[in-house]
PAZAPA-4460 file (N, C-alpha, C; in steps of 0.05 Angstrom, whole numbers, plus 32768, in hexadecimal, padded with zeros to 4 digits):
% residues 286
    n_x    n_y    n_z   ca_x   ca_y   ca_z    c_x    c_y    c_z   seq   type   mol
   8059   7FAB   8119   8060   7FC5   810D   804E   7FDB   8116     1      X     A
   8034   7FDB   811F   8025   7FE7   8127   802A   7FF8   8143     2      X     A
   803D   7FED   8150   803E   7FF6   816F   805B   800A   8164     3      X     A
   806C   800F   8148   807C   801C   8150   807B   8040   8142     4      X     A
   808C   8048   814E   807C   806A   8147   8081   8069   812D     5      X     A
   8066   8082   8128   8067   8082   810E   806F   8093   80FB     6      X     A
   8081   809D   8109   80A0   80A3   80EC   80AA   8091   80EA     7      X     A
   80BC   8085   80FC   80C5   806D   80ED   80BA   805D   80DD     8      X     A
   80A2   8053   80E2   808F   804A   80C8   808C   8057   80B5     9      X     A
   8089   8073   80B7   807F   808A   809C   809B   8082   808A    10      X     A
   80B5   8084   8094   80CC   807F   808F   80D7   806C   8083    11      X     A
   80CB   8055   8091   80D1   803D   807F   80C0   803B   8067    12      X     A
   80A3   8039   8065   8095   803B   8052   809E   804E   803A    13      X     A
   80A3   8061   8040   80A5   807A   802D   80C0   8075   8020    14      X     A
   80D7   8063   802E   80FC   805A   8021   80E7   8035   800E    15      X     A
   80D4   8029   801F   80DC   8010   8008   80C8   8013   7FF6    16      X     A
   80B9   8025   7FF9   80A5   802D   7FD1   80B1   8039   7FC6    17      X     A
   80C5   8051   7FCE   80D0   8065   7FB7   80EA   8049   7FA9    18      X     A
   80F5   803B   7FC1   8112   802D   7FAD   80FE   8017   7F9D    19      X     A
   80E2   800F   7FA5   80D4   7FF7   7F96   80CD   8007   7F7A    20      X     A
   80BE   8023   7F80   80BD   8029   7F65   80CB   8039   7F50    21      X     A
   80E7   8036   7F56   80F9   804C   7F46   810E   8038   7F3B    22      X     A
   8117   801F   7F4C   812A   800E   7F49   8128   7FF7   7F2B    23      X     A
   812D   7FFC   7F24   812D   7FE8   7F03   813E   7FCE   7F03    24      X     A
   814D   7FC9   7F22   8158   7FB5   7F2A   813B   7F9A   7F33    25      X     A
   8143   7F80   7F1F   8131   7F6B   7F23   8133   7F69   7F3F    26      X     A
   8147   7F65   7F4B   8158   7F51   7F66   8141   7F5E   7F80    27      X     A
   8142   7F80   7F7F   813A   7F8F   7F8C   8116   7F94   7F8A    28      X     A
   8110   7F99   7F72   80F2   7F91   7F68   80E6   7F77   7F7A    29      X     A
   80F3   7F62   7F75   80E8   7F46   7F7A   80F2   7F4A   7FA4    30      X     A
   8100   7F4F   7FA7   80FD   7F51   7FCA   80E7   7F64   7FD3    31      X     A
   80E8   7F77   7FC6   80D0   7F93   7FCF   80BA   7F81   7FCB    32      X     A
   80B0   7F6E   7FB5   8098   7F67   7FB7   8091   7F4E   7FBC    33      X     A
   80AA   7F39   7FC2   80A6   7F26   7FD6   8099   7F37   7FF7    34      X     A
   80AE   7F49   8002   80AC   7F5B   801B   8088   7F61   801B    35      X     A
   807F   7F6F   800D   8067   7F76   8003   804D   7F62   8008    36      X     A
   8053   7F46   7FFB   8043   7F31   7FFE   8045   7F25   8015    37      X     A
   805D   7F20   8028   8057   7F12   8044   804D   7F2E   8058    38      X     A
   8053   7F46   8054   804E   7F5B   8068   802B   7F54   8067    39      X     A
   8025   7F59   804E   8003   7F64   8044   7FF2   7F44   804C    40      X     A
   8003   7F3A   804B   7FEF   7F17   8053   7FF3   7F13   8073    41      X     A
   7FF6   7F2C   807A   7FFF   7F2C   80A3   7FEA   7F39   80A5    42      X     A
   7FF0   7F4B   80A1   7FDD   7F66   80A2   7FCA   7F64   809E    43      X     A
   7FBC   7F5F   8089   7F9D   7F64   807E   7F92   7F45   8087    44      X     A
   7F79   7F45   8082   7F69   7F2D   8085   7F6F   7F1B   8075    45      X     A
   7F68   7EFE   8080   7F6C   7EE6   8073   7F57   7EEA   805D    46      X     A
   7F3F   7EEC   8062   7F25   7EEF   8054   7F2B   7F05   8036    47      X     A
   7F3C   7F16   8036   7F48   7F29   8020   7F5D   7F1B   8013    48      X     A
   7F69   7F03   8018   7F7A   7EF6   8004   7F73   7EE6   7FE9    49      X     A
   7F60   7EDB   7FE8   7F54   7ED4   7FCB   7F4C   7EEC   7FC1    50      X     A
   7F3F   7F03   7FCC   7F41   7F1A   7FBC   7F5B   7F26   7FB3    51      X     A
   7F71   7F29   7FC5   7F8A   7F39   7FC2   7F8F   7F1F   7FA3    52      X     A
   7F95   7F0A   7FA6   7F9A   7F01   7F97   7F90   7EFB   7F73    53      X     A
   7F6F   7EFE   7F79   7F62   7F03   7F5C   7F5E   7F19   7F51    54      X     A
   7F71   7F36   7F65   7F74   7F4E   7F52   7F92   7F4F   7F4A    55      X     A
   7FA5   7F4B   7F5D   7FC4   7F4B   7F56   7FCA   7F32   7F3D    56      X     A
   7FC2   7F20   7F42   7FD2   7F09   7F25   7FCA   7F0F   7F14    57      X     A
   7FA4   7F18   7F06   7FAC   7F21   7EF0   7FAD   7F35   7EE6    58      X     A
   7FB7   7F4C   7EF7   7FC3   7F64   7EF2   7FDF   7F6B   7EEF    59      X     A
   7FE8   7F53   7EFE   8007   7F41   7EF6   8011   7F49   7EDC    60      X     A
   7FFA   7F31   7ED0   8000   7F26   7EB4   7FF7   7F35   7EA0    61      X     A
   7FDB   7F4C   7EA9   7FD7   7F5A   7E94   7FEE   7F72   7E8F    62      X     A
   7FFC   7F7A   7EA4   800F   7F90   7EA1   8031   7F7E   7E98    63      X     A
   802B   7F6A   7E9F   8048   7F5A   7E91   8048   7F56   7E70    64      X     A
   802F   7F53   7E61   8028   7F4A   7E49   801F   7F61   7E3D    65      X     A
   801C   7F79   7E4E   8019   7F8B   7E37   802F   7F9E   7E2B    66      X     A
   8043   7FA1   7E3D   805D   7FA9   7E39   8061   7F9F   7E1B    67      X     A
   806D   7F88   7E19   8072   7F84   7DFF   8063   7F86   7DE3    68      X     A
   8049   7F86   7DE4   8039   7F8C   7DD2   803C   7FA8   7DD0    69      X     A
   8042   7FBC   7DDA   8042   7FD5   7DDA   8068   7FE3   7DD7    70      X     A
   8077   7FC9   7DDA   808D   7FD8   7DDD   80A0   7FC2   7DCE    71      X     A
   80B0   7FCC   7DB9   80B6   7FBE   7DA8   80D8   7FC0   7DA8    72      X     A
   80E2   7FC3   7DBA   8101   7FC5   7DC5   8109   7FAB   7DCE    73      X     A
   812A   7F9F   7DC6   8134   7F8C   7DCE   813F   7F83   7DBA    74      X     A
   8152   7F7C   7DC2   816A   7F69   7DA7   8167   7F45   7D9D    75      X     A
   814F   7F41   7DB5   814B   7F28   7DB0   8132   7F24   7DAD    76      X     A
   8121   7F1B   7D90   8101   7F21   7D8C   80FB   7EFC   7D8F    77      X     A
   80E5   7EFC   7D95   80D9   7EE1   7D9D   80C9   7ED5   7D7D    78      X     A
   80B9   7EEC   7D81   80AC   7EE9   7D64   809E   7F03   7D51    79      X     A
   8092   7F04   7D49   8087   7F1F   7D36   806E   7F12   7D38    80      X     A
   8062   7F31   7D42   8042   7F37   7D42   803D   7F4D   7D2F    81      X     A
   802A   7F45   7D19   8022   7F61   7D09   803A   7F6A   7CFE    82      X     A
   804F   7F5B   7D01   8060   7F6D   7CF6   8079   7F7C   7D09    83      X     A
   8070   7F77   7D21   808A   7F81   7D32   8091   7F70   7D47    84      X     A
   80A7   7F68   7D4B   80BD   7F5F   7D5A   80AD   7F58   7D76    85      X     A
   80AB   7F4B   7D80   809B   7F45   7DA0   80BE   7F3B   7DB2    86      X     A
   80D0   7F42   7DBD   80E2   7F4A   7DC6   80E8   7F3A   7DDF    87      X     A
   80FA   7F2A   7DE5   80FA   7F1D   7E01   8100   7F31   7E19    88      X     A
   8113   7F4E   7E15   8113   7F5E   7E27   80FD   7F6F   7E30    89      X     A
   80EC   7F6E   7E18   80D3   7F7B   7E1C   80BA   7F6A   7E2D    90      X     A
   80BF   7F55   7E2A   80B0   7F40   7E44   80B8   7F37   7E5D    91      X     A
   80DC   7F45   7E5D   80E1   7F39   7E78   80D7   7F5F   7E89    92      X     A
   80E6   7F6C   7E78   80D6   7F86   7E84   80C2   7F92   7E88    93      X     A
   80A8   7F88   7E79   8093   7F86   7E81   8087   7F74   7E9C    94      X     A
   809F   7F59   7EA0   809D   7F4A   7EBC   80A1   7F5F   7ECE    95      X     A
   80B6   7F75   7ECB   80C6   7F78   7EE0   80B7   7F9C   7EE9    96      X     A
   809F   7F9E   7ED6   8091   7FB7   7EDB   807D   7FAC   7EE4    97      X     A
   8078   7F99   7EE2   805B   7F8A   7EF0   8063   7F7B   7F11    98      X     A
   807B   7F79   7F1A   808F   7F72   7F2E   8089   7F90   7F3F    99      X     A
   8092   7F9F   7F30   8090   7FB9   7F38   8073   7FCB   7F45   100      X     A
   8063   7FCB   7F39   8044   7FCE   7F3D   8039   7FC8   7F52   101      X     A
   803F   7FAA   7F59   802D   7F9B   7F5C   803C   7F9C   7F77   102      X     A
   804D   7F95   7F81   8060   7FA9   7F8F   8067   7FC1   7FA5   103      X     A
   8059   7FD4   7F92   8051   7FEF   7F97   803F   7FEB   7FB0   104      X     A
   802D   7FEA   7F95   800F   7FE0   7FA5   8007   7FD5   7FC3   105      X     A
   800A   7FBD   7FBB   8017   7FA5   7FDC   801C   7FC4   7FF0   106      X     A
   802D   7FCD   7FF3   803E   7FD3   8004   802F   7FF0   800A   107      X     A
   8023   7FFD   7FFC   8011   800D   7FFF   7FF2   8008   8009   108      X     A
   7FF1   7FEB   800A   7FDD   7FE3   800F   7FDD   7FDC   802D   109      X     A
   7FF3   7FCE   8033   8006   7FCE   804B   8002   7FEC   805D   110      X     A
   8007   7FFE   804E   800E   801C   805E   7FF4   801F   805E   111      X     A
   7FE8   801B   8059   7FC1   8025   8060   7FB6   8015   8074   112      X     A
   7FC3   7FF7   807D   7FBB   7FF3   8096   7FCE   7FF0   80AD   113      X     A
   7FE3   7FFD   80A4   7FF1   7FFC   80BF   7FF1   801D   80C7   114      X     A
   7FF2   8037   80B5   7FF3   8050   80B7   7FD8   8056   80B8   115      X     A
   7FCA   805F   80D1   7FB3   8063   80D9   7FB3   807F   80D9   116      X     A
   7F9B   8084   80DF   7F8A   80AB   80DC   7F9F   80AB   80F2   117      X     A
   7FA0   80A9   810C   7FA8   80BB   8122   7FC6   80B7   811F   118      X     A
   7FD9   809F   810D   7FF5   80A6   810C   7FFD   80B8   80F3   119      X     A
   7FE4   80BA   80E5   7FF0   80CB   80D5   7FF1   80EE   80CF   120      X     A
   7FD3   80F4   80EA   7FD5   810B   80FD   7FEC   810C   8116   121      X     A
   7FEF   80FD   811E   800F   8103   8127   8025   810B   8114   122      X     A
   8031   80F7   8106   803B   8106   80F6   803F   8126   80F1   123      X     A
   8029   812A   80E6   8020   8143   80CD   800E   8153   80E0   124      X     A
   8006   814A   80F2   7FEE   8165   810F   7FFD   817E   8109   125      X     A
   8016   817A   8112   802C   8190   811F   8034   81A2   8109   126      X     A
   8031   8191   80F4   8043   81A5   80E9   8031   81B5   80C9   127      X     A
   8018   81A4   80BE   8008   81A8   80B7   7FEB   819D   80BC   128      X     A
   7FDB   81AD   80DB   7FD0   81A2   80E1   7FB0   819B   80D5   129      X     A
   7FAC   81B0   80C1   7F8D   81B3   80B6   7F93   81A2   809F   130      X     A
   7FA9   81AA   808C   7FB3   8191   8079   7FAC   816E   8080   131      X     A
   7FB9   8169   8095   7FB9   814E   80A1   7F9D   814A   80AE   132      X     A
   7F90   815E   80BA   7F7D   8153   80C2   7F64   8148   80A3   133      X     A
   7F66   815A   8099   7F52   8157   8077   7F59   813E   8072   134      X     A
   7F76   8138   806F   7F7A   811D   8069   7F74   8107   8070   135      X     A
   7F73   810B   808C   7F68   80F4   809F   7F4A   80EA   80A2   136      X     A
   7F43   8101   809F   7F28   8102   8099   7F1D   80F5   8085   137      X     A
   7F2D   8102   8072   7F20   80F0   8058   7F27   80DA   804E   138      X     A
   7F3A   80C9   8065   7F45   80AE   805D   7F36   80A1   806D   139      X     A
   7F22   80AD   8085   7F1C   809A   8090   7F02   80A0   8083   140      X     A
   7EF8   80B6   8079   7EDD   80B8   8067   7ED4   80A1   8054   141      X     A
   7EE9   8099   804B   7EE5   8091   8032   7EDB   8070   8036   142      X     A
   7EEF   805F   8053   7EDD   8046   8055   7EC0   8049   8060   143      X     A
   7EC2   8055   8070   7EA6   805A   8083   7E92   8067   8069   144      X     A
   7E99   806F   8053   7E80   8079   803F   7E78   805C   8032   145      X     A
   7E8A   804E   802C   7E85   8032   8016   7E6F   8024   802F   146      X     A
   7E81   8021   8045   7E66   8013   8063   7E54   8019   8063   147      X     A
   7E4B   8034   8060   7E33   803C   805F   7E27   8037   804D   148      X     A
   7E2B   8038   8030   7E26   8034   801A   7E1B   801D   8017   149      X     A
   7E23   8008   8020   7E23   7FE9   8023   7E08   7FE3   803D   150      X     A
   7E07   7FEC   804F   7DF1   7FF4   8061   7DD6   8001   8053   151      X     A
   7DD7   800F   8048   7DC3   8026   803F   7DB9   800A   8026   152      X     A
   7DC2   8001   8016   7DBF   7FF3   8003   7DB9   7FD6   800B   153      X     A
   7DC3   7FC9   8019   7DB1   7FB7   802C   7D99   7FB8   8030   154      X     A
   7D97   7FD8   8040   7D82   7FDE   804E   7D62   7FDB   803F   155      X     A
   7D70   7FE2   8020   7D54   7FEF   8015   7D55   7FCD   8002   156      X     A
   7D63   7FBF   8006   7D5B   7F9D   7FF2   7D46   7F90   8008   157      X     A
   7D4F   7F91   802D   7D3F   7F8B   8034   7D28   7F9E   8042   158      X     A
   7D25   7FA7   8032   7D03   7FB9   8035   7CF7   7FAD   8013   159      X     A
   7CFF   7FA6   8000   7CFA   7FA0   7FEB   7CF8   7FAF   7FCF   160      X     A
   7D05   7FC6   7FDE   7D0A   7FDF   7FC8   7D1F   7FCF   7FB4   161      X     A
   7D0C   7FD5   7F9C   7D23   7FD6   7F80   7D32   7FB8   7F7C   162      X     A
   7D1F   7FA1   7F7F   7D23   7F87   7F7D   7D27   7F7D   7F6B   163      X     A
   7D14   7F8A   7F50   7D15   7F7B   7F37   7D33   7F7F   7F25   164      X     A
   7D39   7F72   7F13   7D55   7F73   7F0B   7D56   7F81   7EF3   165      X     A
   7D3F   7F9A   7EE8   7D41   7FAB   7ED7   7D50   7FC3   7EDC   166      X     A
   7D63   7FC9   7EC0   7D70   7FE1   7EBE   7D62   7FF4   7ECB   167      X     A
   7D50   7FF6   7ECD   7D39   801C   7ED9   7D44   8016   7EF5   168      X     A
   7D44   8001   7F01   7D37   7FFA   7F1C   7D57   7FFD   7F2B   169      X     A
   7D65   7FF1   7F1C   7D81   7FED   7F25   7D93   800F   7F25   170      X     A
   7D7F   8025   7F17   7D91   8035   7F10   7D79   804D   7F2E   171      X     A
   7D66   8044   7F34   7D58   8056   7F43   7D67   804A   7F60   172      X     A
   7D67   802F   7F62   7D74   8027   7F7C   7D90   8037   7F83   173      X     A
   7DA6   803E   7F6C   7DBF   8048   7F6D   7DBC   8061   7F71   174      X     A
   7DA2   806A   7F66   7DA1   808D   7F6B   7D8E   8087   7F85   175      X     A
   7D83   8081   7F94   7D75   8085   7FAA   7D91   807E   7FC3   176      X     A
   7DA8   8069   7FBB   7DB4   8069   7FD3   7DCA   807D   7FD1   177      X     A
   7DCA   8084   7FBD   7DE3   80A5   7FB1   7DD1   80BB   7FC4   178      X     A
   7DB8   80C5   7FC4   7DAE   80D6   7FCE   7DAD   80D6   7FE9   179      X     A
   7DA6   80BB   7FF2   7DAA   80B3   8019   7DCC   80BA   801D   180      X     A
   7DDB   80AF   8014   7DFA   80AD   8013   7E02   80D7   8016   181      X     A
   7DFD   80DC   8001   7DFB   8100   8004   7DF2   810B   801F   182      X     A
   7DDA   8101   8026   7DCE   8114   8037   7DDD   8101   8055   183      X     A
   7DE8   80EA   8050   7DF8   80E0   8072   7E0A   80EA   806F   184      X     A
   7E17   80F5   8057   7E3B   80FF   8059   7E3C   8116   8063   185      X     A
   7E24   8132   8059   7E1A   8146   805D   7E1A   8143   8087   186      X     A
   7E01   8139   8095   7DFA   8135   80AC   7E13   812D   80B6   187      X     A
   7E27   8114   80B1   7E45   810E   80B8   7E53   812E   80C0   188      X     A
   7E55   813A   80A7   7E6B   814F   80AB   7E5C   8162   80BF   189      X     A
   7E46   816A   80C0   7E37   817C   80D8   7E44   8175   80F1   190      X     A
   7E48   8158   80F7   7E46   8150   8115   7E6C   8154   8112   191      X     A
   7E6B   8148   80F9   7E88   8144   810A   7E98   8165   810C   192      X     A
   7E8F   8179   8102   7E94   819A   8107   7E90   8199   811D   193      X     A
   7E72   8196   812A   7E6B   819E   813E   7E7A   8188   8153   194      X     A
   7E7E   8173   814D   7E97   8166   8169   7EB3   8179   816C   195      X     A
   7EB1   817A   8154   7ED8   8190   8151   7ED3   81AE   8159   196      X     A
   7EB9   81B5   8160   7EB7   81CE   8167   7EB8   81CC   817E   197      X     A
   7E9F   81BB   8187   7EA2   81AE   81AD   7EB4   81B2   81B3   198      X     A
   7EC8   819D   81A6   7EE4   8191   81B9   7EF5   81A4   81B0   199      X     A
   7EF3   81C6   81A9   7F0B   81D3   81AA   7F22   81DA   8194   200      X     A
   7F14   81D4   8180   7F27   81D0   8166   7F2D   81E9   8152   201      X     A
   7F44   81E8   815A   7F46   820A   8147   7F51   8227   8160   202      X     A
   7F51   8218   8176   7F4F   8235   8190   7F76   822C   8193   203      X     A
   7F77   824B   8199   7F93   824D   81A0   7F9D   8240   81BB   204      X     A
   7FAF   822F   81B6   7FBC   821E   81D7   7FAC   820A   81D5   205      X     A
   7FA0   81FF   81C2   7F9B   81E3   81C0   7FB1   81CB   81BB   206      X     A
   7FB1   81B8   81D3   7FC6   81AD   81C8   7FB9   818C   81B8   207      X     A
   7FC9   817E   81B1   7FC8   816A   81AB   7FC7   8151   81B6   208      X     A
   7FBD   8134   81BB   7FBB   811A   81CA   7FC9   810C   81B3   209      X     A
   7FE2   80FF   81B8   7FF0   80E9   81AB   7FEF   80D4   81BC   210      X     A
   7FF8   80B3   81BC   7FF1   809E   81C1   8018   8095   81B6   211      X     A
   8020   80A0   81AF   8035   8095   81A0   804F   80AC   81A9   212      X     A
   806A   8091   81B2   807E   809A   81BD   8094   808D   81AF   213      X     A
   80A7   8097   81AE   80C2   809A   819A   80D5   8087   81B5   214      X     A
   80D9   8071   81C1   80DA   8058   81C8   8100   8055   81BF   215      X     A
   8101   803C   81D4   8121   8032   81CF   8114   801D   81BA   216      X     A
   80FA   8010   81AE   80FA   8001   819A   80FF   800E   817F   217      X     A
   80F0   8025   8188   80E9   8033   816E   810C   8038   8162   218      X     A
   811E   8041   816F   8138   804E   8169   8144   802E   815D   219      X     A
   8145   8021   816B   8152   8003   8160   813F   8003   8144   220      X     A
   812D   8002   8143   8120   8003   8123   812A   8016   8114   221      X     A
   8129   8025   8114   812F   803A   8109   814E   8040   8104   222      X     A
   815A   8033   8113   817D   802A   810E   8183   8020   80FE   223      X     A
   8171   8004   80F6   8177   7FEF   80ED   8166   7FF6   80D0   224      X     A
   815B   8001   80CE   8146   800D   80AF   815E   8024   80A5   225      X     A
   8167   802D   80B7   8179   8043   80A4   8194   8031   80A0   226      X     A
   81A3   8021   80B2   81B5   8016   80A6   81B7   8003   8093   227      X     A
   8198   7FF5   8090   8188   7FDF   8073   818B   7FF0   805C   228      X     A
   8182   8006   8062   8176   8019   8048   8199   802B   8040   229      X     A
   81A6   803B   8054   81C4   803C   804B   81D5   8026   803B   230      X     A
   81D5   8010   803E   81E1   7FF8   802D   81D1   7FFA   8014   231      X     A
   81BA   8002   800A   81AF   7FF8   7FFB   81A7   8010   7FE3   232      X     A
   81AE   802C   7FF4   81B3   803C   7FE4   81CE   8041   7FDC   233      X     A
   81E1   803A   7FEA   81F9   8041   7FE9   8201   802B   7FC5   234      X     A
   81F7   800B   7FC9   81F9   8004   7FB6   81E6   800F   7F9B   235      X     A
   81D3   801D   7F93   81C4   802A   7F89   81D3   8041   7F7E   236      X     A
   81E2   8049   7F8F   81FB   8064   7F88   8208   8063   7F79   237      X     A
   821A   804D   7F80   8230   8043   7F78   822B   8039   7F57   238      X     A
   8216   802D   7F54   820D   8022   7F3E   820F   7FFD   7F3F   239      X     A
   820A   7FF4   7F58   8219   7FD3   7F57   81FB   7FC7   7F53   240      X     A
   81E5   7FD9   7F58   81CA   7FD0   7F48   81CA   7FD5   7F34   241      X     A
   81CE   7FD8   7F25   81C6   7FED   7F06   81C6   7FD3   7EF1   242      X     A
   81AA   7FD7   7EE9   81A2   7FBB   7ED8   818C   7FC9   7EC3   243      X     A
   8191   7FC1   7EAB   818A   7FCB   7E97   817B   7FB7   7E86   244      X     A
   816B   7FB7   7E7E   814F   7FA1   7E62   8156   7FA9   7E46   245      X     A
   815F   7FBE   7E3C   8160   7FC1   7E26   817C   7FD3   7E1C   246      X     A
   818A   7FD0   7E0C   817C   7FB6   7DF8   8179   7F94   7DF3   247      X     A
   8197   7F8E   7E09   8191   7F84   7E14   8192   7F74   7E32   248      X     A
   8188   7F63   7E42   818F   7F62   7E5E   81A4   7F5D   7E6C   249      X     A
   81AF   7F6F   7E7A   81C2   7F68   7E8C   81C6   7F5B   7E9A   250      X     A
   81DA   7F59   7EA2   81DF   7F3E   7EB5   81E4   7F47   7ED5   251      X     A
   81DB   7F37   7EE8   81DE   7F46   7F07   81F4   7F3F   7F13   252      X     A
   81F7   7F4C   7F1E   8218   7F4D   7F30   820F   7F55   7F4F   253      X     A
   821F   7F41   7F60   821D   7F40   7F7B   821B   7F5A   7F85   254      X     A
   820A   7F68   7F96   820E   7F75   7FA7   8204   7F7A   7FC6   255      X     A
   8214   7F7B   7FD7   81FE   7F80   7FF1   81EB   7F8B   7FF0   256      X     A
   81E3   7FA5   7FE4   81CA   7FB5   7FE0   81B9   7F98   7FE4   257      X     A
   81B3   7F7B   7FCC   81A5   7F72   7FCE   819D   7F63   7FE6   258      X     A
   81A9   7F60   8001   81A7   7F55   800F   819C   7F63   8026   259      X     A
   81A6   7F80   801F   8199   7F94   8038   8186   7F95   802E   260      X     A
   817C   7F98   801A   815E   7FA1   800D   814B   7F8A   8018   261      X     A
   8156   7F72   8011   8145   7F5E   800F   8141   7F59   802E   262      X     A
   8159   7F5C   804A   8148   7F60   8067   813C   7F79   806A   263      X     A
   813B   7F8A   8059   8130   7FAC   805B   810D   7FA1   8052   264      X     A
   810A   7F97   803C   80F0   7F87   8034   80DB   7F7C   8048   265      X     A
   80EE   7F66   804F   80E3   7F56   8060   80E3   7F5A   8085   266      X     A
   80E8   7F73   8089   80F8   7F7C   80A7   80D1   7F7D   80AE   267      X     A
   80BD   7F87   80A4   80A3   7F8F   80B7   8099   7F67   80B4   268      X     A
   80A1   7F58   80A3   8094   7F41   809F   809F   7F30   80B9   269      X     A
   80BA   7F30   80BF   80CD   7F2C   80D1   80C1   7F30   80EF   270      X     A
   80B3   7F47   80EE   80B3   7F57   8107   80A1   7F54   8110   271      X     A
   8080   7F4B   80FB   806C   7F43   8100   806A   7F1F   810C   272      X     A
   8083   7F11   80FD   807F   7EF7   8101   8088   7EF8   811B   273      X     A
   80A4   7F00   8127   80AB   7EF8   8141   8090   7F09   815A   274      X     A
   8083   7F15   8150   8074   7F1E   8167   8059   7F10   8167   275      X     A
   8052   7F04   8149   8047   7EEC   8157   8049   7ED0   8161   276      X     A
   8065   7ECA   815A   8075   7EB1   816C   8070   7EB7   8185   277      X     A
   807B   7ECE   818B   8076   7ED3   81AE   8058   7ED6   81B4   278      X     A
   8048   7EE5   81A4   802C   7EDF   81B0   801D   7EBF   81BB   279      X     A
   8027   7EAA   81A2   802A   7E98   81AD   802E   7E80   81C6   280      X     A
   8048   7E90   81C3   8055   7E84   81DB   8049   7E85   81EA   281      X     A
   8048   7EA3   81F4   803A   7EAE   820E   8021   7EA8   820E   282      X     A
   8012   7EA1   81F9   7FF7   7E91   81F2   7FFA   7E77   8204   283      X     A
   8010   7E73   81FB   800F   7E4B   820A   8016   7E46   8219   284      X     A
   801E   7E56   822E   8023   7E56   824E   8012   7E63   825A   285      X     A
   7FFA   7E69   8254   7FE0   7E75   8260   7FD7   7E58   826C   286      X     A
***
């Protein structure tokens, strides 16, 4: 997914979070965040999956279990807490907001390593270029500050600064690498003015360096994402999703929507696997 331009990516990303987070359809929920979990386990490091996993499950369960304690709607009660009704629609909809979230997330987490500083100054250069550049800047600010942070704080355990494990000691170490951290962010922005002054930035008839071309792949993608996403709004229109928790749950009824959605989901997971079959291949005839 990385080699294709990035509108069509901006495009796709921006059609499967808005229908993941607006859609109150289970069928569609549960594909967006199946789609979500094989994309983000391509993408990101192996080494980040026991993490991805010990923040998402029980954030799962804490946003599935608190719905109902807080929301006391449904025609069918399980049992009484304190006095009010604990609701079986109120636990499947609390499933199906924690489906949702979690979801979200994934797929946004997704768009942060496949939508890089320089595709997302393409994009946005042209048309708001000081906008987009702030942004870029400060998306790429923000890992390179924690790095440093993590460096600087190293730095001063092995020199032996601030070893002992008292509150004083622990709170002078945090303010001595807050004050280094200030004064590199400070020195950072100097240089990087003075590179953008160097190299011309701001002078009239400056043009722009892109890396990225609008391709016979890119258009077949981009065919096939608007005719996924047309089926799937079209059923959305119509109402052949329309699924309701309270008072109480409805019942689902066939529709294509769910089947375009669900290859609309899984189309970057798809796209990543066959291109590493072929890396393969071509691996094993070396």
């Amino acid at each position: 997914m990385k080699n294709y331009n990035p509108f069509v990516l901006m495009f796709y990303f921006l059609a499967v979070v808005i229908i993941s987070a607006f859609s109150e359809n289970p069928v569609l929920q549960i594909s967006a965040l199946l789609g979500g979990i094989l994309f983000c386990a391509i993408v990101t490091k192996s080494s980040e999956t026991a993490g991805n996993i010990g923040f998402y499950v029980p954030m799962f369960f804490i946003i599935a279990v608190t719905n109902p304690l807080f929301s006391h709607n449904g025609a069918t009660p399980l049992f009484f807490l304190n006095g009010n009704p604990v609701t079986l629609e109120a636990f499947v909809y609390g499933g199906a907001i924690a489906v949702m979230a979690i979801g979200v997330m994934l797929w946004c987490k997704c768009y942060s390593e496949i939508m890089t500083t320089d595709k997302f100054l393409y994009i946005f250069g042209k048309t708001v270029p000081k906008l987009s550049l702030v942004l870029s800047m400060a998306l790429k600010f923000i890992p390179m500050y924690k790095q440093q942070t993590r460096r600087v704080s190293r730095a001063q355990k092995a020199m032996g600064l601030y070893s002992s494990k008292s509150v004083t000691d622990k709170i002078r170490s945090h303010a001595r690498v807050f004050m280094a951290m200030v004064s590199w962010s400070l020195e950072n922005s100097i240089e990087t003015s003075s590179s953008m002054k160097a190299r011309g930035y701001g002078l009239k008839g400056r043009t722009n360096f892109a890396l990225f071309k609008f391709g016979a792949d890119d258009l077949i993608l981009l065919a096939v994402i608007v005719i996924l996403l047309g089926v799937t709004v079209f059923g959305i229109i119509t109402g052949e999703t329309r699924f309701y928790y309270y008072p109480r749950i409805s019942t689902l009824k066939f529709s294509a929507a769910y089947i375009a959605f669900g290859f609309f989901s899984l189309l970057p997971f798809i796209i990543e696997a066959k291109e590493a079959i072929k890396w393969r291949y071509y691996v094993s005839k070396i």
